[in-house]
C-alpha positions as CSV (number, residue, x, y, z in Angstrom):
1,X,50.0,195.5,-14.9
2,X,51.7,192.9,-12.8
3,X,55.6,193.2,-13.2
4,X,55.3,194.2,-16.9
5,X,57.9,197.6,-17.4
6,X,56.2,200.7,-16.9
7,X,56.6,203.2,-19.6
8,X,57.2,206.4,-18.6
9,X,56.8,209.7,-20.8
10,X,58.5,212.8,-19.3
11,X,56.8,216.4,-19.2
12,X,59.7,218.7,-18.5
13,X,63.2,218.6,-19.2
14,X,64.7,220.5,-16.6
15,X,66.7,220.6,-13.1
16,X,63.8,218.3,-11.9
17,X,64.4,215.6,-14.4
18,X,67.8,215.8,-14.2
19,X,68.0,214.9,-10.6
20,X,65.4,212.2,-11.0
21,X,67.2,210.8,-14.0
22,X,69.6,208.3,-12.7
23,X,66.4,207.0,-10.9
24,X,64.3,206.7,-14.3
25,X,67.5,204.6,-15.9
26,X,68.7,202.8,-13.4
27,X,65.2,201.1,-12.2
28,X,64.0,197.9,-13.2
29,X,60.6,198.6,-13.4
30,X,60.5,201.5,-15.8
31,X,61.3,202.7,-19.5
32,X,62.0,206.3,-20.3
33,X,60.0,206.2,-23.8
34,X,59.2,209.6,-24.9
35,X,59.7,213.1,-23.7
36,X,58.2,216.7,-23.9
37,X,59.8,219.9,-23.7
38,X,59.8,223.3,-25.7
39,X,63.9,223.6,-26.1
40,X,65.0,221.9,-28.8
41,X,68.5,221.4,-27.7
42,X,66.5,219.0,-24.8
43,X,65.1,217.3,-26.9
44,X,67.8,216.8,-29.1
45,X,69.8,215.2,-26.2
46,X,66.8,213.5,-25.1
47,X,66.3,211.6,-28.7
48,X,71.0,210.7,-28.4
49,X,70.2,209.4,-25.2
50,X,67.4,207.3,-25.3
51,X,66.2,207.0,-28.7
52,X,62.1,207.4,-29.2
53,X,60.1,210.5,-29.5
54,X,60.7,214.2,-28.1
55,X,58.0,216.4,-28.6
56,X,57.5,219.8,-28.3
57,X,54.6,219.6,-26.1
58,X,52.5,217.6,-23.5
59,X,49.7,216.9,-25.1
60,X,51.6,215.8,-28.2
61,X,53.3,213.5,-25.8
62,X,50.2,212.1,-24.1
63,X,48.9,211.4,-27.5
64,X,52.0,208.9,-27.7
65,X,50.3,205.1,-27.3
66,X,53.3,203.6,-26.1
67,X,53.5,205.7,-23.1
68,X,51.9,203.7,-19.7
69,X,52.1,207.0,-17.0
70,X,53.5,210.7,-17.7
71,X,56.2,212.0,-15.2
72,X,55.5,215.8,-14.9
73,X,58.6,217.8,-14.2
74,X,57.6,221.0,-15.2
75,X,57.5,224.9,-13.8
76,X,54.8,224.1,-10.7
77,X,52.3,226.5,-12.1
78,X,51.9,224.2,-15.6
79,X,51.5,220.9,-13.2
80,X,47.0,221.3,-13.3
81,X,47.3,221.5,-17.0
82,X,49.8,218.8,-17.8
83,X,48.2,216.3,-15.1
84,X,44.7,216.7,-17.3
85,X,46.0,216.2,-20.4
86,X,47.9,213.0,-19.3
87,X,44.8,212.0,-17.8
88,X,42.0,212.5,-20.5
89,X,44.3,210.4,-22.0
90,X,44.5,207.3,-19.9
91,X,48.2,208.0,-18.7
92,X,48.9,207.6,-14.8
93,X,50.3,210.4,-13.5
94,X,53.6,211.0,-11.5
95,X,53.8,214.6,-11.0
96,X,56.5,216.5,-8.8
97,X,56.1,218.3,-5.7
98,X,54.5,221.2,-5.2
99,X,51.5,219.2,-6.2
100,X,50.1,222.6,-7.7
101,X,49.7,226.0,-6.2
102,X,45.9,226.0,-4.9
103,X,44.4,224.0,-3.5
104,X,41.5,224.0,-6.1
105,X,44.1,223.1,-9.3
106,X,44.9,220.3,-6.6
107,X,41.1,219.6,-6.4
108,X,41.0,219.4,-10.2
109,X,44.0,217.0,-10.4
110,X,42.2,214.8,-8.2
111,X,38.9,214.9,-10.8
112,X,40.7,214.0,-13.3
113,X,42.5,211.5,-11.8
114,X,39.4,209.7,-10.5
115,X,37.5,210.5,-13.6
116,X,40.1,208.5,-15.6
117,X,40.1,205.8,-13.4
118,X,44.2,206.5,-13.5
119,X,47.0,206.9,-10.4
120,X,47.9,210.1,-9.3
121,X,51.1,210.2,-7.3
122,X,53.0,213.4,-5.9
123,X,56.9,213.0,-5.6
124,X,59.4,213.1,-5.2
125,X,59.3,214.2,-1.6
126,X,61.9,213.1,1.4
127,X,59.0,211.6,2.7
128,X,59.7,208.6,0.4
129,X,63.9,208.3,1.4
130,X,64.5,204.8,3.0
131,X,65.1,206.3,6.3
132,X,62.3,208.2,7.1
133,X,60.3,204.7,5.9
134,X,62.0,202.9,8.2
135,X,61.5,205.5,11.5
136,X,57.8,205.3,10.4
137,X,57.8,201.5,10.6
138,X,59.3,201.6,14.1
139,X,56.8,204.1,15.5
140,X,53.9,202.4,14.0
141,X,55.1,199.0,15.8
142,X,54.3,200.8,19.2
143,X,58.3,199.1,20.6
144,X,59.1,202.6,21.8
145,X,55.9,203.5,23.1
146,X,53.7,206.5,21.6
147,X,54.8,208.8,19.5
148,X,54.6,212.7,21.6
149,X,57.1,214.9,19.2
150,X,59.0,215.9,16.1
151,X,61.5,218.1,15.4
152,X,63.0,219.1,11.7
153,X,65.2,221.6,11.4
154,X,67.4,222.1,7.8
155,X,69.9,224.6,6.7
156,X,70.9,225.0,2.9
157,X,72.0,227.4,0.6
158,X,68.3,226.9,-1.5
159,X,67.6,230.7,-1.9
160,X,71.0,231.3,-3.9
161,X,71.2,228.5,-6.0
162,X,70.3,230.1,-9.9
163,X,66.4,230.8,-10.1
164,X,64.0,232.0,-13.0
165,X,62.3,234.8,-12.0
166,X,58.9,233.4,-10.7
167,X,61.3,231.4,-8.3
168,X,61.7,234.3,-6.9
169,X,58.2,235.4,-6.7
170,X,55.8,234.3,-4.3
171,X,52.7,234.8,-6.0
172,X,53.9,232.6,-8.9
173,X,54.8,230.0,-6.4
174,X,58.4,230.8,-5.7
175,X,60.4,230.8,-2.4
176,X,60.8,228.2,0.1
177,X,57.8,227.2,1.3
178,X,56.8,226.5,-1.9
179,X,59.4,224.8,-2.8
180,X,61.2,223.2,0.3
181,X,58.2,222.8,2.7
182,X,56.9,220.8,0.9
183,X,59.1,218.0,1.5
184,X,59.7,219.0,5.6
185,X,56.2,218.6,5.9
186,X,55.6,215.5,3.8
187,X,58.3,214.0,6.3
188,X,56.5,215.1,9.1
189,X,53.4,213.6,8.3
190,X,54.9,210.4,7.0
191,X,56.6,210.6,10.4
192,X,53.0,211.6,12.7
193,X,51.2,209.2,10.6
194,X,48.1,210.8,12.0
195,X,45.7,214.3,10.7
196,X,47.2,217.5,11.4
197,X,45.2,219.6,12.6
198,X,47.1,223.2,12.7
199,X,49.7,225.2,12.3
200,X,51.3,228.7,13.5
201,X,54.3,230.0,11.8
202,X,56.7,232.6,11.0
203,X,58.4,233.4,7.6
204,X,61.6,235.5,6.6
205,X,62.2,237.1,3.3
206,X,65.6,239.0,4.7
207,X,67.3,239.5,0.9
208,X,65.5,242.6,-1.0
209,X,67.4,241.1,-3.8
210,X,65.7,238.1,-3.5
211,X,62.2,239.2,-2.0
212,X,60.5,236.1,-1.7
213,X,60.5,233.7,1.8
214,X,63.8,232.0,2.0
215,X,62.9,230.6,5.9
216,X,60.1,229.6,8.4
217,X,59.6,228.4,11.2
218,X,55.8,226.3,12.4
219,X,54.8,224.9,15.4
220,X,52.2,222.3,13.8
221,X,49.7,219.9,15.8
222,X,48.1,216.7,15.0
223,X,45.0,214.9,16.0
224,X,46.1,212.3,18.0
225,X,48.4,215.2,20.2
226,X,51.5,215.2,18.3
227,X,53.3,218.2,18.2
228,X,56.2,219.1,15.4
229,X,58.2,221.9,15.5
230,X,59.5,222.7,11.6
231,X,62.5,225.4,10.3
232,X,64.3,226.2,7.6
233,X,66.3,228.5,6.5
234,X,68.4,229.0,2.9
235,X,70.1,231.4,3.2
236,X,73.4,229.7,2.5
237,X,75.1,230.2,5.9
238,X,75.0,227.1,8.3
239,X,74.6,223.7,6.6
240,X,72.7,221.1,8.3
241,X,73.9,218.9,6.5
242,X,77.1,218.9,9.2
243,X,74.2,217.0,11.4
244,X,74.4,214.3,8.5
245,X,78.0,213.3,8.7
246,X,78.5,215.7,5.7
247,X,76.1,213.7,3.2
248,X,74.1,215.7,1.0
249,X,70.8,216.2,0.3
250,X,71.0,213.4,-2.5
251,X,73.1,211.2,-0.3
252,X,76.1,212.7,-2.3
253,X,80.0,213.3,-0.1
254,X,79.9,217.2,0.5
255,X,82.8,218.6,0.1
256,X,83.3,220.9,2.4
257,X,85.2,222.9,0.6
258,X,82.8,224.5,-1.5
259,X,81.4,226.6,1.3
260,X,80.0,229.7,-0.1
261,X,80.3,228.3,-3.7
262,X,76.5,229.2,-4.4
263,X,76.6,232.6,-3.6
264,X,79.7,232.8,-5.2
265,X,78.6,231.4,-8.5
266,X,75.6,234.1,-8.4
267,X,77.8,237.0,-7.6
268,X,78.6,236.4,-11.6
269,X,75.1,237.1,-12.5
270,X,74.5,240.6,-12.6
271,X,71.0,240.6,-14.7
272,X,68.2,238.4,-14.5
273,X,68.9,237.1,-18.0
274,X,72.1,236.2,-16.9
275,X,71.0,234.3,-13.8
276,X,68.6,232.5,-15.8
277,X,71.6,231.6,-18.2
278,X,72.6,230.1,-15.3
279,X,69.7,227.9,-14.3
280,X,69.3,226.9,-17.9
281,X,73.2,225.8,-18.1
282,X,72.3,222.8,-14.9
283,X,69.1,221.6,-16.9
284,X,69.1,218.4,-19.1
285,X,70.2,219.5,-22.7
286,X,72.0,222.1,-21.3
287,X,75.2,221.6,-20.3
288,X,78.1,218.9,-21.7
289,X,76.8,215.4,-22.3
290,X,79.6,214.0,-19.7
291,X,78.2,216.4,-17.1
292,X,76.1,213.8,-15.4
293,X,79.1,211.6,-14.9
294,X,81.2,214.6,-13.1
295,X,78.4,214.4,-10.5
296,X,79.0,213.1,-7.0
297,X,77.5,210.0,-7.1
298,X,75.1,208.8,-4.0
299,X,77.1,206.9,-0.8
300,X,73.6,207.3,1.4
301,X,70.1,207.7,1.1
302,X,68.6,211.5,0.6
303,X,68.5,213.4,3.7
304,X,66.3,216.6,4.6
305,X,68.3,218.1,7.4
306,X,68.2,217.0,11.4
307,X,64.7,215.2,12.3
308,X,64.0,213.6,15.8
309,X,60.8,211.6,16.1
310,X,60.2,211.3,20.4
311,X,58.7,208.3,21.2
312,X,58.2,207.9,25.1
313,X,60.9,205.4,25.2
314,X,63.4,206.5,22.3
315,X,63.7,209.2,20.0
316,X,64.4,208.3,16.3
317,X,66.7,209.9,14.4
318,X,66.7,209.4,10.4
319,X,69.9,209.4,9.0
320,X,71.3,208.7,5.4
321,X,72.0,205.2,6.3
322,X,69.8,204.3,8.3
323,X,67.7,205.2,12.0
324,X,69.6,206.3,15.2
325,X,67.3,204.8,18.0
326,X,68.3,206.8,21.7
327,X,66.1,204.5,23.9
328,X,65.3,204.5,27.8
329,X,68.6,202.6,28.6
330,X,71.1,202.1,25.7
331,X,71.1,203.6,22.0
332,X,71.8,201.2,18.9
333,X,71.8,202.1,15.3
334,X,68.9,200.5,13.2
335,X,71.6,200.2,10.0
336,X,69.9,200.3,6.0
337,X,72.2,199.3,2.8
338,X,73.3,201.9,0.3
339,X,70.2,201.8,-2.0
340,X,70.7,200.5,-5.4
341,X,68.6,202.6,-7.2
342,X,68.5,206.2,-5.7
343,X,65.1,207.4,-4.9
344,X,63.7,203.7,-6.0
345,X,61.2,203.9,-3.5
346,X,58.9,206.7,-5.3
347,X,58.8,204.2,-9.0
348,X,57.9,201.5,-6.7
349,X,55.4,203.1,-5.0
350,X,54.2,204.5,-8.6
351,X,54.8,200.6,-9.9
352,X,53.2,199.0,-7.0
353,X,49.8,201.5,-7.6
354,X,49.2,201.0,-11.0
355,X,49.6,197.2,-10.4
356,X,47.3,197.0,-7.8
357,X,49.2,195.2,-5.4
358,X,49.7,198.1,-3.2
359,X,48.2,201.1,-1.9
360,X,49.9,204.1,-2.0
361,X,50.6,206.4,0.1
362,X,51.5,209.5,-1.5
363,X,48.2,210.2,-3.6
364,X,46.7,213.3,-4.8
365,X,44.6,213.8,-2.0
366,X,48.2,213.4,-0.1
367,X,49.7,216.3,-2.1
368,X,46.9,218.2,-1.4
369,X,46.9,218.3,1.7
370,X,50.3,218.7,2.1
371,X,49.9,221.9,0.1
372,X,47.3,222.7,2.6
373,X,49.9,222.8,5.4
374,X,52.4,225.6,3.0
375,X,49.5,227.7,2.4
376,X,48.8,227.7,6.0
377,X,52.6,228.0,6.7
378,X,52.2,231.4,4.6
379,X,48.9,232.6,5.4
380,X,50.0,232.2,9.4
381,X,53.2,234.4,8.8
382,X,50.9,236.8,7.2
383,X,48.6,237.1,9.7
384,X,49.9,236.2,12.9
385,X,47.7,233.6,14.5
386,X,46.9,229.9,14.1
387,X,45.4,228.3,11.2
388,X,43.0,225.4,11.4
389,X,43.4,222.9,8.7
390,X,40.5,221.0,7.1
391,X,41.9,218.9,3.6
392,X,44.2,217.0,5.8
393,X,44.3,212.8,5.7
394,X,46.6,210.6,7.9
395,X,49.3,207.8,6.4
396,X,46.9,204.5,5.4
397,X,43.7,206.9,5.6
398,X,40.8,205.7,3.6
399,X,38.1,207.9,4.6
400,X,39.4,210.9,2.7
401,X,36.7,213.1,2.4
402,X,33.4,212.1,3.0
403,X,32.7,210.1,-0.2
404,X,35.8,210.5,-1.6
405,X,37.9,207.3,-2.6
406,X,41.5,207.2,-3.3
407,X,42.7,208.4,-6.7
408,X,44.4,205.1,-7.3
């Protein structure tokens, strides 16, 4: 592929696309040049925005021959169906996290991935923000010594932001650890660079009007010794992003405020047609086209919350611009620019795959096992004891499975 633009078709026009939007127009590397989705006010907007097709569904779009890799931002439980089609039909495949909800839909990704002969890359997590990268480098270069410990620890208002109803569902794959563990423990193991190996954890579902996990908390072991303690909780009362110098989740200013503002805004909702009404009105199409300019544009890099990596001389702290290092004798900051592209690291990791002139880290059999870890997260709640894991692969693994190779 070399540095020829990658041409991206988009499955999904929703709040997914809509946060990775400014990504998909602002990068180099790629061209947004055709688009799926079932509302036609969508793709209506879609076809004033950027010209090309918009079709009504994903395998119309992955019959399009211009299109070089599909970006699959639809509801998690249509990801196994979309990341076939795209595949039977040469298309790479850039789907969003969760990968899929079992671990056997993530086992048939992976077929058809490697059956294709086509890349297969889950994001975007905060495993790919510039800061975590950079803490990885620095405990892979063995300066501060081994790494012993991580802590991550975020607070958000996630459970009362507006939700269709299997958001709100676990079996259909709603709640948080669905939806927000995914990224905590993609940061984790980004972080341990190593195989976990288990997990114990606890879950809350405290809202009988929103019955569906909205915290946990897992104490979560790795091969090489590593422990990681992970919470999270979203129900919209401390914000951890006050450990961030008040930057956002997509390295936006917070303003402060706006405290309460999501429960607020649901208060209004009454049915769940009307909260729906709500989740439809922040999707692409939806609302005015100068909405996207009245967002608060990114200072920082995205941020997940507090982490800590403990080296046995430093801990490393992420932060949205850049890594806090607290070492034996003196603490400096390790200081990264204001990216240019937000989120430019998953395209170029996507770019880089399909070129051949990098491995990637973030693979199918990455997702997988990362959704390993949140079905363990809820099957440990559950059940009250420890779960062994046994999908799991470590940050530059080639092994896999036995047999297995890389589905890129």
């Amino acid at each position: 592929m070399g540095e020829r633009t990658l041409r991206i078709g988009v499955a999904g026009l929703g709040r997914a696309f809509a946060i990775m939007l400014p990504t998909l127009r602002a990068h180099p590397r790629v061209e947004i040049v055709a688009a799926a989705d079932p509302r036609e006010a969508a793709q209506r907007q879609y076809i004033a925005d950027f010209g090309g097709a918009a079709y009504a569904t994903v395998d119309e779009l992955c019959a399009d021959a211009r299109v070089d890799a599909v970006y699959i931002a639809s509801p998690h439980h249509f990801h196994v169906a979309h990341a076939r089609a795209a595949a039977r039909a040469g298309k790479h495949v850039l789907v969003e996290k969760p990968m899929a909800l079992t671990l056997a839909e993530c086992d048939a990704m992976v077929d058809a991935a490697r059956a294709a002969g086509v890349c297969l890359i889950v994001g975007h997590s905060h495993s790919f923000d510039a800061p975590v990268l950079r803490a990885r480098m620095l405990i892979a270069s063995g300066t501060y010594g081994r790494l012993r410990m991580i802590t991550a620890l975020n607070f958000t208002d996630y459970l009362y932001r507006p939700r269709r109803p299997e958001e709100l569902d676990t079996a259909r794959g709603g709640g948080a650890i669905y939806n927000q563990a995914a990224h905590q423990v993609d940061v984790v193991r980004m972080l341990a660079g190593t195989r976990a190996r288990s997990i114990r954890a606890a879950s809350g579902a405290w809202d009988l009007a929103r019955a569906t996990e909205g915290a946990y908390t897992a104490f979560m072991t790795f091969d090489d010794g590593v422990a990681a303690s992970l919470t999270y909780s979203g129900y919209a009362h401390f914000d951890s992003d006050e450990f961030c110098g008040w930057i956002g989740e997509l390295g936006q200013q917070v303003d402060r405020a706006r405290y309460g503002s999501a429960r607020a805004a649901l208060a209004s909702a009454s049915t769940p047609d009307a909260e729906l009404a709500l989740k439809t009105a922040r999707n692409y199409g939806s609302a005015p086209p100068d909405a996207a300019s009245k967002a608060p544009a990114p200072v920082a890099h995205n941020q997940f919350g507090l982490v800590i990596a403990s080296c046995e001389h430093a801990d490393l702290r992420p932060l949205p611009n850049g890594v806090m290092i607290y070492g034996d004798r003196s603490e400096h900051f390790d200081a990264l620019p204001p990216p240019a592209v937000p989120r430019a690291e998953v395209i170029d990791e996507l770019c880089d795959a399909v070129a051949g002139v990098r491995k990637p880290v973030h693979t199918g059999e990455w997702g997988r096992a990362t959704l390993e870890v949140c079905l363990a997260i809820l099957q440990s709640s559950q059940e009250g004891r420890e779960i062994a894991l046994a999908r799991q692969i470590g940050v530059g693994d080639a092994a896999f499975e036995a047999g297995e190779r890389s589905t890129c």
